[in-house]
C-alpha positions, 0 to 999 in steps of 0.5 A: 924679213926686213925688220929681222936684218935692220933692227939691232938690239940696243941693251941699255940707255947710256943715261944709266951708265956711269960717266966713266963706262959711257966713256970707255964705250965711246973709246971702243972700237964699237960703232956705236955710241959715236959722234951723234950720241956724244953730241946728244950728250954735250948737249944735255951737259949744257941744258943741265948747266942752265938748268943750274944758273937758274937754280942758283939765281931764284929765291935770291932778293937781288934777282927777284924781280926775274923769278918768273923766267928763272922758273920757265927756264929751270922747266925747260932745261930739264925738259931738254936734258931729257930729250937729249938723253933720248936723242942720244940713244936715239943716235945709236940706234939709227946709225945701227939700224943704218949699218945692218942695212949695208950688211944685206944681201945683194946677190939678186935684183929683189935683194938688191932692192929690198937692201937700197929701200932699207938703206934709204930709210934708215938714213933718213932716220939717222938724219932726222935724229941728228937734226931734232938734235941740231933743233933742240940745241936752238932751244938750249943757247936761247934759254941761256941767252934768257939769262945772260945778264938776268941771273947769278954773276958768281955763276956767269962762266957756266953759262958761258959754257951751257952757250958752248956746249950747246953750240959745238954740239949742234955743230956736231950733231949737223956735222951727221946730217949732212953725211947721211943726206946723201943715201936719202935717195932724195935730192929735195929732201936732201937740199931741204934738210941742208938748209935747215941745218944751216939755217940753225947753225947760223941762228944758234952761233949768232945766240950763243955769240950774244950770251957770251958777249952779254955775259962778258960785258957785265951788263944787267939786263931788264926783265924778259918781256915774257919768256919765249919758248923755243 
């Protein structure tokens, strides 16, 4: 019975859609896809833009000595590019899942029940999903970070941009952790999953401020020591 009144059918993965119908989707009066989902997507937009400087930059004679990072973080931008798409579907879903609970019946106390359990688990899904997101775009600012000043000048505003893109949307993906805590039911949860969020927001304005500062500054940068993995 549970499963029958909260899991929604999700048709298709909005990676496949066009541009343009994912668009008109998210211009719909639908629920979904919503702010998550089009954060999930920025987000990805930003991992490809990295992806992108680093292309632009291997195999050229005066970036050589960089070419070990470039390869790392092509890697890893790819890898997060998929993983926000993922996220973005994943966003989707939770927020359906979410809202068929709402829709339960409550006329007797065991419905009552059942329909408080499915609330609380599904709003803990659609906080963990905004929340991988909000983690991954600490791993997206930190790969750009890796090539402010190490990478292709004639392709420094993308990386501006990848630093922006991955901020707001991490900005917009915690902006749906913190409005779905509080049906968790949990306040240790709850003041857990608050201060991580925090704590990455902080940590991934202070990184994205850095690349464009790096950035803007024209400076070139040694070589990474090693590079990191987010």
């Amino acid at each position: 019975m549970y499963d029958r009144c909260v899991q929604p059918h999700v048709p298709d993965r909005y990676r496949d859609l066009t541009i343009n119908a994912f668009a008109q989707r998210l211009a719909s009066a639908q629920p979904v896809p919503g702010g998550g989902s089009a954060s999930a997507l920025a987000a990805a937009l930003g991992a490809s833009l990295v992806e992108m400087v680093a292309s632009l930059s291997a195999g050229k004679p005066r970036y050589a000595e960089h070419e070990t990072l470039y390869a790392w973080v092509r890697a890893t931008a790819a890898d997060l590019r998929d993983h926000f798409l993922t996220l973005a579907d994943d966003d989707a879903a939770a927020f359906a899942t979410f809202a068929a609970a709402m829709k339960m019946p409550r006329d007797t106390e065991q419905e009552a029940a059942e329909r408080s359990l499915a609330m609380r688990t599904a709003a803990r899904r659609a906080a963990e999903v905004p929340l991988a997101c909000v983690e991954a775009c600490l791993a997206l600012v930190q790969a750009a970070e890796s090539l402010a000043g190490r990478s292709n000048a004639n392709a420094s505003s993308d990386l501006n941009v990848a630093s922006l893109l991955g901020e707001a949307a991490a900005r917009g993906a915690a902006a749906n952790v913190l409005i779905n805590v509080p049906s968790l039911g949990d306040p240790d949860l709850e003041t857990s999953m608050v201060e991580r969020v925090q704590t990455l927001i902080d940590e991934i304005e202070r990184t994205a401020t850095e690349t464009r500062e790096t950035v803007g500054s024209g400076e070139q940068r040694e070589p990474a020591a090693q590079p990191q993995h987010a």
